[in-house]
PDBQT receptor file of N, H, CA, C and O in Angstrom, charges set to zero:
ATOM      1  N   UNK A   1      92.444 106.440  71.554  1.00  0.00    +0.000 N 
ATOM      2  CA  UNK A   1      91.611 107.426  72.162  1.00  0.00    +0.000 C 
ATOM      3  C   UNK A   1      92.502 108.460  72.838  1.00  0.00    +0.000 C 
ATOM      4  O   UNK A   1      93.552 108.115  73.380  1.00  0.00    +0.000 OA
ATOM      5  N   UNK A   2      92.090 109.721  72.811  1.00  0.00    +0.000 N 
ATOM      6  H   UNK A   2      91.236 110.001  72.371  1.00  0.00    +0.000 HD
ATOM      7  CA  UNK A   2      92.751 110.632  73.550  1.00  0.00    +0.000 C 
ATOM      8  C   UNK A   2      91.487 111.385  73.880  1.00  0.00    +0.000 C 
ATOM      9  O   UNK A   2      90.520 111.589  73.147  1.00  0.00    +0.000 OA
ATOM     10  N   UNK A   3      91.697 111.774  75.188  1.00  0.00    +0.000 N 
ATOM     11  H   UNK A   3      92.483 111.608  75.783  1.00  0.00    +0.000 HD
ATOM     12  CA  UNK A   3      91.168 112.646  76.005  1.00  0.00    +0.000 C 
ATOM     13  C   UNK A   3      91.713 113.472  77.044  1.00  0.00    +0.000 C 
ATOM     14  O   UNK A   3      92.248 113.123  78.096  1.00  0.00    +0.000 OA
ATOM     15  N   UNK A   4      91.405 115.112  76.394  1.00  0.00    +0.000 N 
ATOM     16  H   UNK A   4      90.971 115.396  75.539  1.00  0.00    +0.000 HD
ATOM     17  CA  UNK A   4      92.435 115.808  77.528  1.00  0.00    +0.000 C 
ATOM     18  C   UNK A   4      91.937 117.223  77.917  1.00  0.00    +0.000 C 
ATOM     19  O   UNK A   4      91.906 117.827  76.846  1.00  0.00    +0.000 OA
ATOM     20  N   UNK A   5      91.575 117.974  78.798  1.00  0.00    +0.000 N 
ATOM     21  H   UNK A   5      91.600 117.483  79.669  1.00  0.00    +0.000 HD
ATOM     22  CA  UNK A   5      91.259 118.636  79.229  1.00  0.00    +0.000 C 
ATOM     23  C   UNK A   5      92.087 119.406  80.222  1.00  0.00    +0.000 C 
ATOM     24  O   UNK A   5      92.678 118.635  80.979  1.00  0.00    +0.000 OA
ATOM     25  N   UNK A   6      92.364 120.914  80.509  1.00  0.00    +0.000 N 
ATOM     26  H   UNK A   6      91.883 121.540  79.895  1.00  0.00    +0.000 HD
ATOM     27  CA  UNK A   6      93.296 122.068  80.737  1.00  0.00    +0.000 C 
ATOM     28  C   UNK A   6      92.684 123.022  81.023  1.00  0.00    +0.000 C 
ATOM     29  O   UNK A   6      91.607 123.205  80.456  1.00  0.00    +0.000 OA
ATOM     30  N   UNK A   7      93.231 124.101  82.147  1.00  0.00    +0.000 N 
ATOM     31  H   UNK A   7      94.106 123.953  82.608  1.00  0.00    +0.000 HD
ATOM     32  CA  UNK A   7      92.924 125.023  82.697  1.00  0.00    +0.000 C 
ATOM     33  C   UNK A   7      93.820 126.059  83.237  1.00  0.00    +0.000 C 
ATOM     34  O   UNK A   7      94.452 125.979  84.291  1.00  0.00    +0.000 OA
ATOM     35  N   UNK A   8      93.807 127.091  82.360  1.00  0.00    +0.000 N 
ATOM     36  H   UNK A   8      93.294 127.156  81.505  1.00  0.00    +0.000 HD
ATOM     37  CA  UNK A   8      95.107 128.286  82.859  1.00  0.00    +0.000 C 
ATOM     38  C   UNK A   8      94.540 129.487  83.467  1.00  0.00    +0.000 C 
ATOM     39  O   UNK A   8      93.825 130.246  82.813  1.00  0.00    +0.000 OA
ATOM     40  N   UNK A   9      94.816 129.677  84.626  1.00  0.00    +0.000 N 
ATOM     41  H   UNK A   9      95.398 129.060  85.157  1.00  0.00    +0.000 HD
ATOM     42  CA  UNK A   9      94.790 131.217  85.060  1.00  0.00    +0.000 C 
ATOM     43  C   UNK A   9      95.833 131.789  85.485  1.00  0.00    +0.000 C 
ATOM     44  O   UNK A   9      96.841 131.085  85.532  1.00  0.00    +0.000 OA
ATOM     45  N   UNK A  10      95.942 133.211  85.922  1.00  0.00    +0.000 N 
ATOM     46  H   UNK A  10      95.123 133.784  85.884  1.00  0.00    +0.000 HD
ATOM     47  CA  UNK A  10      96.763 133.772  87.147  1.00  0.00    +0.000 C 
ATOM     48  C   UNK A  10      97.542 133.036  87.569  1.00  0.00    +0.000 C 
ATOM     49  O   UNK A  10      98.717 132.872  87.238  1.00  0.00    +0.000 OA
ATOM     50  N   UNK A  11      96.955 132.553  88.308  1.00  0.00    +0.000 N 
ATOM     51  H   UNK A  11      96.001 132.686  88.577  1.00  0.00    +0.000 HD
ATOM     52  CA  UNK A  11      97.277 131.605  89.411  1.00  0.00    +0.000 C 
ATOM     53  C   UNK A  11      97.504 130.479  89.058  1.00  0.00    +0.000 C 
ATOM     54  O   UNK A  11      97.918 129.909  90.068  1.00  0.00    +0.000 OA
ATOM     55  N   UNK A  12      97.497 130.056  88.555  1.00  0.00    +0.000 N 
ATOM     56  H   UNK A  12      97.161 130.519  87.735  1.00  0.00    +0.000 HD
ATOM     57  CA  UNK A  12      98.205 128.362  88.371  1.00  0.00    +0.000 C 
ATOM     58  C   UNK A  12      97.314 127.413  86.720  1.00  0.00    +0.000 C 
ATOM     59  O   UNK A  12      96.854 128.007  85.745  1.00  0.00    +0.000 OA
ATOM     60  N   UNK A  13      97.328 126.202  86.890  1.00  0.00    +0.000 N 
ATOM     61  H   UNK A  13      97.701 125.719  87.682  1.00  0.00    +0.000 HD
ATOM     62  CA  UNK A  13      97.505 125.887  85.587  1.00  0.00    +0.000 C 
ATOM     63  C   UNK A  13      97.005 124.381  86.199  1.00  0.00    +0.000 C 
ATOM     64  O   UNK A  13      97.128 124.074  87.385  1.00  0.00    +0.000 OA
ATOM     65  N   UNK A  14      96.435 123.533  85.187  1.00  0.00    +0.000 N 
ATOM     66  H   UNK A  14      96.334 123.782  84.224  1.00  0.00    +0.000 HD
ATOM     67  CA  UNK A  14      96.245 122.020  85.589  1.00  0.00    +0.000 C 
ATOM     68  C   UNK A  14      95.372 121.297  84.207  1.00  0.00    +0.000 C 
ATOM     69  O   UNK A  14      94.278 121.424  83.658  1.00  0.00    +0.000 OA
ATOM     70  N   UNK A  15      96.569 120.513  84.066  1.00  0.00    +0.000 N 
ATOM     71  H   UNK A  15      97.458 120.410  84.512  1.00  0.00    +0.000 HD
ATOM     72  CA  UNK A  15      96.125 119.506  82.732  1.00  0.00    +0.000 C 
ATOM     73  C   UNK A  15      96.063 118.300  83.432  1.00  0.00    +0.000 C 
ATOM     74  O   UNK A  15      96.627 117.993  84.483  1.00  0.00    +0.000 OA
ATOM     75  N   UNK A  16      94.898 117.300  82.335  1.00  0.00    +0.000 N 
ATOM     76  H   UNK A  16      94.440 117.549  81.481  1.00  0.00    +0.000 HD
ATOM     77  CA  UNK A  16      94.315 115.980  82.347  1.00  0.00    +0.000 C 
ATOM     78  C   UNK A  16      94.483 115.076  81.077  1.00  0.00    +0.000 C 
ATOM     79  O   UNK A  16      93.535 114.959  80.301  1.00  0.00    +0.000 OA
ATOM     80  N   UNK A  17      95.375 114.594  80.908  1.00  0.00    +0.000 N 
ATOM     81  H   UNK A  17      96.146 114.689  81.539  1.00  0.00    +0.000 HD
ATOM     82  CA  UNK A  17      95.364 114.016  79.475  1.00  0.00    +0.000 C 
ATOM     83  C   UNK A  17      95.560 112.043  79.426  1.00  0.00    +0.000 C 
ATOM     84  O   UNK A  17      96.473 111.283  79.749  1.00  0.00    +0.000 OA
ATOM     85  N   UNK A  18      94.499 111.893  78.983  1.00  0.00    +0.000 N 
ATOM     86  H   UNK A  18      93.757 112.510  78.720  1.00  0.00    +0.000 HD
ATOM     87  CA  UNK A  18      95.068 110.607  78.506  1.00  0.00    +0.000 C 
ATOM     88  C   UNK A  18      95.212 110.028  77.396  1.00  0.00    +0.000 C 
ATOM     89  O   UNK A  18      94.839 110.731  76.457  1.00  0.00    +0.000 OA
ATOM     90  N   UNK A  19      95.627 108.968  77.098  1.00  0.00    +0.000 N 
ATOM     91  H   UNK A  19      95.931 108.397  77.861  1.00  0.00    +0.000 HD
ATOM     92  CA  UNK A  19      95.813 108.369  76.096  1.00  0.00    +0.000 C 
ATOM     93  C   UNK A  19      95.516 106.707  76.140  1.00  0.00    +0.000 C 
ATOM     94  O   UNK A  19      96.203 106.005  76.882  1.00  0.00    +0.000 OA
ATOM     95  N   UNK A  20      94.483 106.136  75.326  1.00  0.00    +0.000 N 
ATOM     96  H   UNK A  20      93.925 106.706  74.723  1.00  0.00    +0.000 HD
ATOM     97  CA  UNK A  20      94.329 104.946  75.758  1.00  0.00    +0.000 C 
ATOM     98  C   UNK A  20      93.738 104.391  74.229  1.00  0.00    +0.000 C 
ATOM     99  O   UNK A  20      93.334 105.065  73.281  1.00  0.00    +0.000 OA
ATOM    100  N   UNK A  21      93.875 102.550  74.407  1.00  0.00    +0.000 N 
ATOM    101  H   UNK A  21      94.203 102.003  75.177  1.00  0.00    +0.000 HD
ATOM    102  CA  UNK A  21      93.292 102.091  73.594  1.00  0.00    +0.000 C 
ATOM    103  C   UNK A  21      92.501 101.152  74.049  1.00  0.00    +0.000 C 
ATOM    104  O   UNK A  21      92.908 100.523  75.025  1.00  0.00    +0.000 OA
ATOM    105  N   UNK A  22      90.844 100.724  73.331  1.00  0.00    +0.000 N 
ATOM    106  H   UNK A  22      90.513 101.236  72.538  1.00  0.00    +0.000 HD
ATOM    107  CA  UNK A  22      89.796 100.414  73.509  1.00  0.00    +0.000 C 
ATOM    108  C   UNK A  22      89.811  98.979  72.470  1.00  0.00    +0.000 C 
ATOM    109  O   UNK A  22      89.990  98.947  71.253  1.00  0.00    +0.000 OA
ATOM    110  N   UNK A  23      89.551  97.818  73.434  1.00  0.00    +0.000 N 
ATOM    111  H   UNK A  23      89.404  97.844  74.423  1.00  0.00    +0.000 HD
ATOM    112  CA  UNK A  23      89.146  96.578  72.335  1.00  0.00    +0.000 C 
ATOM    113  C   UNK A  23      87.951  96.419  72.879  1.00  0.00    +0.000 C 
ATOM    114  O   UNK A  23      87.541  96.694  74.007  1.00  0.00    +0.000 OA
ATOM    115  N   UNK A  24      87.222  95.748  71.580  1.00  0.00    +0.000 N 
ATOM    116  H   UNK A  24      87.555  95.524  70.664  1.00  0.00    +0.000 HD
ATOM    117  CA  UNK A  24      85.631  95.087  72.358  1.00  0.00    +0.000 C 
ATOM    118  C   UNK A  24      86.322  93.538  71.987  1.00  0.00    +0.000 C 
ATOM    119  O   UNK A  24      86.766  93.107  70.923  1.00  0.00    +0.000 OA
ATOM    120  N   UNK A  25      86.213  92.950  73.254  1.00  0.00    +0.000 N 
ATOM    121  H   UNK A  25      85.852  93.300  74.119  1.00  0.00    +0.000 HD
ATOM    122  CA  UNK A  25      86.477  91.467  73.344  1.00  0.00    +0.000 C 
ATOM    123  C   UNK A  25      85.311  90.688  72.948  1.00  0.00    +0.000 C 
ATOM    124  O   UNK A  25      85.472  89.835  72.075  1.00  0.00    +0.000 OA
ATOM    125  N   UNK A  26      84.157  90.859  73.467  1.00  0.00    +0.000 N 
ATOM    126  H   UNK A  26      84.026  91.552  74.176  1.00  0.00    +0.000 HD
ATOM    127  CA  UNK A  26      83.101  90.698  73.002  1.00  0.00    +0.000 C 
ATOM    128  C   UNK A  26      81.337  91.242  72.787  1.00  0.00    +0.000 C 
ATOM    129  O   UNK A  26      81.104  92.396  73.145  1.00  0.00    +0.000 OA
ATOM    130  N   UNK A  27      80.221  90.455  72.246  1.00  0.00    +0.000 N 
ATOM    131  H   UNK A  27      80.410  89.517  71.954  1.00  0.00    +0.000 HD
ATOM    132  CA  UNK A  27      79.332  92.170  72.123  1.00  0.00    +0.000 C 
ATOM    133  C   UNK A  27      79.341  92.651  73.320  1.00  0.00    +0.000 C 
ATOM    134  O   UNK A  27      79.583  93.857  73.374  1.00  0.00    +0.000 OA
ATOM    135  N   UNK A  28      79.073  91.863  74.775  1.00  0.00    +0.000 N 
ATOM    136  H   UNK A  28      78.876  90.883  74.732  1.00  0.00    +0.000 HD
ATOM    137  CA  UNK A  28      78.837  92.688  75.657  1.00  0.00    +0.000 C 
ATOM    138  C   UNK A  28      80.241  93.030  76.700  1.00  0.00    +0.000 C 
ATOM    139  O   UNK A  28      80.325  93.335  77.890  1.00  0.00    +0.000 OA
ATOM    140  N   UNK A  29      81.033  92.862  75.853  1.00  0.00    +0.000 N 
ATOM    141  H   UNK A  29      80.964  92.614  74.887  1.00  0.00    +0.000 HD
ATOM    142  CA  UNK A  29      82.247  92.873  76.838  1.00  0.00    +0.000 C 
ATOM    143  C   UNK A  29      83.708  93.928  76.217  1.00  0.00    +0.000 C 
ATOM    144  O   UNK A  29      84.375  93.776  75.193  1.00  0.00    +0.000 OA
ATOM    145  N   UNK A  30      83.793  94.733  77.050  1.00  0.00    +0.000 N 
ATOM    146  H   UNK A  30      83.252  94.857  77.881  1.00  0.00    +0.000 HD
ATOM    147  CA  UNK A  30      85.120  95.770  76.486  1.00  0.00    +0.000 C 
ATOM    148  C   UNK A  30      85.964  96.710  77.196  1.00  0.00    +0.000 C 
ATOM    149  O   UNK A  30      85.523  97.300  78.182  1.00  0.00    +0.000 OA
ATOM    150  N   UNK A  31      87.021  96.876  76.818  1.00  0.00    +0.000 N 
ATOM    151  H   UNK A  31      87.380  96.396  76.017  1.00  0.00    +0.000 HD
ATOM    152  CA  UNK A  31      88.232  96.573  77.837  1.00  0.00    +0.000 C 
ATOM    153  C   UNK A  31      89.230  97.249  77.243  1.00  0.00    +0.000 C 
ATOM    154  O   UNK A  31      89.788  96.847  76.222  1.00  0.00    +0.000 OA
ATOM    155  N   UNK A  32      89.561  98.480  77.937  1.00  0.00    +0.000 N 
ATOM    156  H   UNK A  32      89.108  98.807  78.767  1.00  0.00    +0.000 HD
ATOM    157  CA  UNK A  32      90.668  99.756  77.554  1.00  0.00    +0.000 C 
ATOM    158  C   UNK A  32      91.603  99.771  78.692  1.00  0.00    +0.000 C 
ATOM    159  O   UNK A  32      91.426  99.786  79.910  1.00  0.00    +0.000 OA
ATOM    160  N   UNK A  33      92.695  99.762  77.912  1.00  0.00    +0.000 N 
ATOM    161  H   UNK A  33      92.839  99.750  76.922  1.00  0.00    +0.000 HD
ATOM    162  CA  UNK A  33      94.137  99.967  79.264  1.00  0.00    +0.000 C 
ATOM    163  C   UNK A  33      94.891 102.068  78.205  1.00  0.00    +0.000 C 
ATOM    164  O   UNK A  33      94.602 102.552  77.110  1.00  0.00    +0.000 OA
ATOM    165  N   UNK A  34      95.474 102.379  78.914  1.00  0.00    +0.000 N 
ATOM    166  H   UNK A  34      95.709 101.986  79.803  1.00  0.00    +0.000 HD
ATOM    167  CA  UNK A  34      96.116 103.250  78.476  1.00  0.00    +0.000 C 
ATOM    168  C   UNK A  34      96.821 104.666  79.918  1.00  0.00    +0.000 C 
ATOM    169  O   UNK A  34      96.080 104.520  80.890  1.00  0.00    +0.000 OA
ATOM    170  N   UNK A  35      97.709 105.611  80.178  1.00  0.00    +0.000 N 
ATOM    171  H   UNK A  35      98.311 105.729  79.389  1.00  0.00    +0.000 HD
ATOM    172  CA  UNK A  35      98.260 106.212  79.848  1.00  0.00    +0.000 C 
ATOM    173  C   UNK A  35      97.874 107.681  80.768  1.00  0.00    +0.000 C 
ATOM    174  O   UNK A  35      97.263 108.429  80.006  1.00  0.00    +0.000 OA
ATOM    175  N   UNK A  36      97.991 108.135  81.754  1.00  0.00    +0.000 N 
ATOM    176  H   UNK A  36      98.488 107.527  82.373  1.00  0.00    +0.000 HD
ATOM    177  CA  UNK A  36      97.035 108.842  82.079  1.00  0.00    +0.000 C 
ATOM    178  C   UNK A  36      98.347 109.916  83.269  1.00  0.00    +0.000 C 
ATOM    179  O   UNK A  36      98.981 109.568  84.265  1.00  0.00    +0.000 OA
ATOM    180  N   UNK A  37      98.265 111.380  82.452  1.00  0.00    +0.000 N 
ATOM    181  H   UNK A  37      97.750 111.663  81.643  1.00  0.00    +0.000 HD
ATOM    182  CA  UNK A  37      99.128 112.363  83.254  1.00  0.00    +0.000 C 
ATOM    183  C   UNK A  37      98.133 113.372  84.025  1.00  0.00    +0.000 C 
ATOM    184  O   UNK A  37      97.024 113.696  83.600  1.00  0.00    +0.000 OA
ATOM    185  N   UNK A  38      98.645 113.761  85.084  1.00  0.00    +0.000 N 
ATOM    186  H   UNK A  38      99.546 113.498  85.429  1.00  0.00    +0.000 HD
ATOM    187  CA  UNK A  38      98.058 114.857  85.844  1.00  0.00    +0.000 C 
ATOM    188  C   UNK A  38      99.363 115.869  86.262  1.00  0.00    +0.000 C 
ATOM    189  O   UNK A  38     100.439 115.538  86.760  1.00  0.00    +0.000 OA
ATOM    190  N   UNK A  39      98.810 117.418  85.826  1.00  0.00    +0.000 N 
ATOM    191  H   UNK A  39      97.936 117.687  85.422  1.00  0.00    +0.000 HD
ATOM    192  CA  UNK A  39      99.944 118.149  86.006  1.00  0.00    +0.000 C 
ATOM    193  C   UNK A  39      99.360 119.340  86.296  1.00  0.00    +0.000 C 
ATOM    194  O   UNK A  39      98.476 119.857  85.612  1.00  0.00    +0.000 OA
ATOM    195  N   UNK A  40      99.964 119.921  87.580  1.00  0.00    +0.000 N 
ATOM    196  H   UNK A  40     100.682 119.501  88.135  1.00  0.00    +0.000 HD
ATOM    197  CA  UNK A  40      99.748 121.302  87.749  1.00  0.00    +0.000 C 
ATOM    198  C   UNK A  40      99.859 121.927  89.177  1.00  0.00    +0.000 C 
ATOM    199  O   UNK A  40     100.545 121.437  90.073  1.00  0.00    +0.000 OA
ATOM    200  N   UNK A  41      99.079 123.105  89.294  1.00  0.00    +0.000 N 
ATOM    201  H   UNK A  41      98.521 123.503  88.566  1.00  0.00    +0.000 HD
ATOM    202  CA  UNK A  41      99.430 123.731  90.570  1.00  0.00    +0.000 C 
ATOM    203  C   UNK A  41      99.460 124.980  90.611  1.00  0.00    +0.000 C 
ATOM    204  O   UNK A  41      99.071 125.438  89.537  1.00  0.00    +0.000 OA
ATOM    205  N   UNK A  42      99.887 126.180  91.738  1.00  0.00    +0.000 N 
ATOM    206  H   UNK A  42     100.203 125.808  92.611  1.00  0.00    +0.000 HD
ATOM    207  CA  UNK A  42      99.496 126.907  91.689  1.00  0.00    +0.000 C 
ATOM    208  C   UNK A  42     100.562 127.749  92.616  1.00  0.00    +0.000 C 
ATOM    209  O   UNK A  42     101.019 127.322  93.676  1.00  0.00    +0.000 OA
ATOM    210  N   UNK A  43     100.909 129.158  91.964  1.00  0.00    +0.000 N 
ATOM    211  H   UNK A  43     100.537 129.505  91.103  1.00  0.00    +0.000 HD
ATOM    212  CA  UNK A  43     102.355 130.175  92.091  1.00  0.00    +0.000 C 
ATOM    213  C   UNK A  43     101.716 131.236  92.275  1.00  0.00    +0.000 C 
ATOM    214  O   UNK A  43     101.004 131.770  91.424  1.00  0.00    +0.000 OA
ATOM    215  N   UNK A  44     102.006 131.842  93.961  1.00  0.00    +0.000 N 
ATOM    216  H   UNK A  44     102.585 131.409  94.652  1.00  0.00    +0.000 HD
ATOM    217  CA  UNK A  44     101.590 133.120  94.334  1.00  0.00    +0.000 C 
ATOM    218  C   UNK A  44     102.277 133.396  95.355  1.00  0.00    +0.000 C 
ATOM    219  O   UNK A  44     103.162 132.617  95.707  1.00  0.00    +0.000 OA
ATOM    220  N   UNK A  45     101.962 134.843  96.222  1.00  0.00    +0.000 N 
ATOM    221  H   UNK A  45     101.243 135.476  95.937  1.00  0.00    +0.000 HD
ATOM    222  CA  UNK A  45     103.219 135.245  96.909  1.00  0.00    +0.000 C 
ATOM    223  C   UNK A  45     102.441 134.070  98.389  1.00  0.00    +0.000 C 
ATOM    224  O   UNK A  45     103.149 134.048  99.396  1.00  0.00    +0.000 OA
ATOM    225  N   UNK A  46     101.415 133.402  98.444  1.00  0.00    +0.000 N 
ATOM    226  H   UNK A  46     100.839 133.421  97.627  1.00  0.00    +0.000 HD
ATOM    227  CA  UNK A  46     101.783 132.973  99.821  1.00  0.00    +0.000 C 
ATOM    228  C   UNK A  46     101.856 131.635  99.577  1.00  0.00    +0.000 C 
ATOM    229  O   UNK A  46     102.482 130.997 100.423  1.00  0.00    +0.000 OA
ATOM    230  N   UNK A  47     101.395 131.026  98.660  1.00  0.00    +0.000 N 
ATOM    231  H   UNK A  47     100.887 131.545  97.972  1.00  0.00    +0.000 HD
ATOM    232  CA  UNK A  47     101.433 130.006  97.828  1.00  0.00    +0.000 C 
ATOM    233  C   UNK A  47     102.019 128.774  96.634  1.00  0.00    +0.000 C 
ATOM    234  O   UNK A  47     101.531 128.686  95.508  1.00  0.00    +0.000 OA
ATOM    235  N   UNK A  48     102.850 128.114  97.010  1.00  0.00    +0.000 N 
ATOM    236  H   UNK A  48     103.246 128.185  97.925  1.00  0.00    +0.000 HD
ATOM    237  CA  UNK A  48     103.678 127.480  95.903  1.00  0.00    +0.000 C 
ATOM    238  C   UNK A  48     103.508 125.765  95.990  1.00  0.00    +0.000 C 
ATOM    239  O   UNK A  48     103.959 125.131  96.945  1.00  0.00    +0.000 OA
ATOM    240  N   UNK A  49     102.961 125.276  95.121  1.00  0.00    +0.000 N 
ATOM    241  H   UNK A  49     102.594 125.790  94.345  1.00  0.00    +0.000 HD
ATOM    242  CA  UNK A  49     102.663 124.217  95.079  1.00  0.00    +0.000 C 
ATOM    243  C   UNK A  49     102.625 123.470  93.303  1.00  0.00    +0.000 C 
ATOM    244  O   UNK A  49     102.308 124.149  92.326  1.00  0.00    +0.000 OA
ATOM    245  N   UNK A  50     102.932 122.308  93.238  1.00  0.00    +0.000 N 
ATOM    246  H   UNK A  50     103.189 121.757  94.032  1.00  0.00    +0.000 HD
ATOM    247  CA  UNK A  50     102.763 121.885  91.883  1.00  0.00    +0.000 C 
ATOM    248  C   UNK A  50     102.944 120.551  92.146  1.00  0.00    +0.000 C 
ATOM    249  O   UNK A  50     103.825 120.117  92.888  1.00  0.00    +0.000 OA
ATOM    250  N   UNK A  51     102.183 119.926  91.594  1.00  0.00    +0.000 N 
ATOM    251  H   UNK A  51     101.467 120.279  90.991  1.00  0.00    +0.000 HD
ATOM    252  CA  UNK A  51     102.622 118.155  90.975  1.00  0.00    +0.000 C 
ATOM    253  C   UNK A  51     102.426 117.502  89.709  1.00  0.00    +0.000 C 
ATOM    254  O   UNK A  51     101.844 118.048  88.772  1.00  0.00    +0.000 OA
ATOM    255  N   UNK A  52     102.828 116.524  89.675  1.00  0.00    +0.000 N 
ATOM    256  H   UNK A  52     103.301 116.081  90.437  1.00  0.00    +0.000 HD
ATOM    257  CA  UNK A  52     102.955 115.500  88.160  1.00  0.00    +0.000 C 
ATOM    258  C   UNK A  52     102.695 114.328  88.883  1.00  0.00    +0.000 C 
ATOM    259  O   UNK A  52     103.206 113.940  89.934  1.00  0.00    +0.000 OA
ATOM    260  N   UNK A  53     101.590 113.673  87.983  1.00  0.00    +0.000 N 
ATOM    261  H   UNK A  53     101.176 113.988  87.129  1.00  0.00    +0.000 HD
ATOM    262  CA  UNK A  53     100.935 112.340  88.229  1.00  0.00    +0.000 C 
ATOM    263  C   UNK A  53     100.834 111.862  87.439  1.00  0.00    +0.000 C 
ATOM    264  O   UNK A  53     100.262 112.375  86.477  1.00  0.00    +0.000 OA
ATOM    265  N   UNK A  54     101.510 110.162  87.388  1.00  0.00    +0.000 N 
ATOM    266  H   UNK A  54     101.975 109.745  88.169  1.00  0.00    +0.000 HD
ATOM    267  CA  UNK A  54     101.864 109.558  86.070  1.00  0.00    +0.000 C 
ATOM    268  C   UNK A  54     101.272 107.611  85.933  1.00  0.00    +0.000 C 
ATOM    269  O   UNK A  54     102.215 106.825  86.025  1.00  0.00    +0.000 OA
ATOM    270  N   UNK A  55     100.423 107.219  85.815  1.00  0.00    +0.000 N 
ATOM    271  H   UNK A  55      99.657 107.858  85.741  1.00  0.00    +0.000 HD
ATOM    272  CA  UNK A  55      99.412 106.203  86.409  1.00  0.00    +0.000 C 
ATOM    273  C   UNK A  55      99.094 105.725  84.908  1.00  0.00    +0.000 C 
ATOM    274  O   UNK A  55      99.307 106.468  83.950  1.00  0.00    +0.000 OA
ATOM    275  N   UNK A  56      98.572 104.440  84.776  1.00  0.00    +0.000 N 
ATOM    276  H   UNK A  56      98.399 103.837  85.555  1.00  0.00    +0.000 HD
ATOM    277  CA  UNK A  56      98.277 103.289  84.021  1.00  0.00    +0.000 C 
ATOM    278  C   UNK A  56      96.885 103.217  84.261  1.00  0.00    +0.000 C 
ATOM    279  O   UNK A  56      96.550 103.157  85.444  1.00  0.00    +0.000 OA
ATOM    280  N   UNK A  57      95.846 103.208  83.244  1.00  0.00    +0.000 N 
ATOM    281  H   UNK A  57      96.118 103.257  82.283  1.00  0.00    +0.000 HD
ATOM    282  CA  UNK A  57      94.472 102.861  83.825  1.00  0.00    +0.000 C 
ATOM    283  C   UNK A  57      93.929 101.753  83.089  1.00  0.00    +0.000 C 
ATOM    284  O   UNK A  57      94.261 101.754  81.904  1.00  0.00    +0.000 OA
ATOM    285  N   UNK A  58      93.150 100.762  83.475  1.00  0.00    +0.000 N 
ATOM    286  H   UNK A  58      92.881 100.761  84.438  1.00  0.00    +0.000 HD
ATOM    287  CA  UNK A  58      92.670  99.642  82.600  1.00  0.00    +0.000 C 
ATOM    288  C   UNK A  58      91.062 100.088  83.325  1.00  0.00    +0.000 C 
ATOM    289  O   UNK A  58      90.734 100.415  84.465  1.00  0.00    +0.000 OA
ATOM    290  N   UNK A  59      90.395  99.932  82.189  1.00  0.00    +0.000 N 
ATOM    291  H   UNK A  59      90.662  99.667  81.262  1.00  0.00    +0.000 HD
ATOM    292  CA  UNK A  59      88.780  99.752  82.622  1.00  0.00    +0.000 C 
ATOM    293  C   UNK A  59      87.927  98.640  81.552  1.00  0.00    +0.000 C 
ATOM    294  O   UNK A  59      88.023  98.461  80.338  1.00  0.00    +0.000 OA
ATOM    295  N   UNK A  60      87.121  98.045  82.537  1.00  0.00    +0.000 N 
ATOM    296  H   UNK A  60      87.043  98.190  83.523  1.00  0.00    +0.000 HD
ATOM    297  CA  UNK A  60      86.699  97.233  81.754  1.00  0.00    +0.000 C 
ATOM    298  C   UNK A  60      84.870  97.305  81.647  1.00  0.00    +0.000 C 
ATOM    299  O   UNK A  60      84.251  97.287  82.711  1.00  0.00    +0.000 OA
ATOM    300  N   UNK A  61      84.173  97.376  80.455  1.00  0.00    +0.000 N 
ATOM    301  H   UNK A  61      84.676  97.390  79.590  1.00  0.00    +0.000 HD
ATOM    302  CA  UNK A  61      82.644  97.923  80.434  1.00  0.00    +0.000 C 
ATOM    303  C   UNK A  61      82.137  96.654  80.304  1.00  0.00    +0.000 C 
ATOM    304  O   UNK A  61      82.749  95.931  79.518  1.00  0.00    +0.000 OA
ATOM    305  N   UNK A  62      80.717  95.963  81.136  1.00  0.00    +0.000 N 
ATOM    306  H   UNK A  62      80.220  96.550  81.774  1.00  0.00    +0.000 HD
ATOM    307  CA  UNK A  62      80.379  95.325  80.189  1.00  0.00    +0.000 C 
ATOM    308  C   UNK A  62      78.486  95.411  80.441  1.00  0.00    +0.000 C 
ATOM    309  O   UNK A  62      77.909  95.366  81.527  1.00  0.00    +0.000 OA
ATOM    310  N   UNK A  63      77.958  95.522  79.292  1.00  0.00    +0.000 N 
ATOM    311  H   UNK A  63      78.427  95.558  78.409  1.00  0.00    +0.000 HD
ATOM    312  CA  UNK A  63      76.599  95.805  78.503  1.00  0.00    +0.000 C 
ATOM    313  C   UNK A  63      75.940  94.694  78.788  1.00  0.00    +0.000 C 
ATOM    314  O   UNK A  63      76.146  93.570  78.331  1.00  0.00    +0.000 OA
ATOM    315  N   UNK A  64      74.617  95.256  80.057  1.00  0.00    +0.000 N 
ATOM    316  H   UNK A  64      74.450  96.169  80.429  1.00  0.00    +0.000 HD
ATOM    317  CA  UNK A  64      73.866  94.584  80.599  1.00  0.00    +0.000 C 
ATOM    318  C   UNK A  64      72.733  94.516  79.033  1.00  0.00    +0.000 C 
ATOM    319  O   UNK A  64      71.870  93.653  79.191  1.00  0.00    +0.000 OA
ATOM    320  N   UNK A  65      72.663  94.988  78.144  1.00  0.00    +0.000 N 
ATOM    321  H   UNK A  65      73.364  95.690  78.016  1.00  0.00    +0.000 HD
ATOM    322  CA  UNK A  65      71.530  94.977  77.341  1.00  0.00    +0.000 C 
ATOM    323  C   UNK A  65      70.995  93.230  77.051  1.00  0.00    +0.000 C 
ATOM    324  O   UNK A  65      70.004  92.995  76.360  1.00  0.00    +0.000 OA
TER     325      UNK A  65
């Protein structure tokens, strides 16, 4: 799975991207670990700021049906 979403202006810039993979362990049970950057910030004359965020995410769903 990839999911990633970005935003450029003027003023600064900020990406969301991850990258992950999804097992279904069972029918009602499923469970993704993957990969997850945050980057950006923002350059002006009173203003200077930027970061990088670099994190592991596991989520786990499970289907009340």
């Amino acid at each position: 799975m990839l999911d990633a979403d970005a935003l450029a202006a003027r003023q600064g810039r900020a990406e969301d991207v991850l990258i992950a993979a999804t097992i279904k362990l069972t029918n009602n049970l499923t469970a993704k670990a993957g990969y997850r950057l945050l980057d950006g910030g923002v350059a002006n004359a009173s203003v200077y700021t930027y970061s990088m965020l670099h994190y592991g995410v596991v989520e786990v769903l499970i289907n009340l049906d």
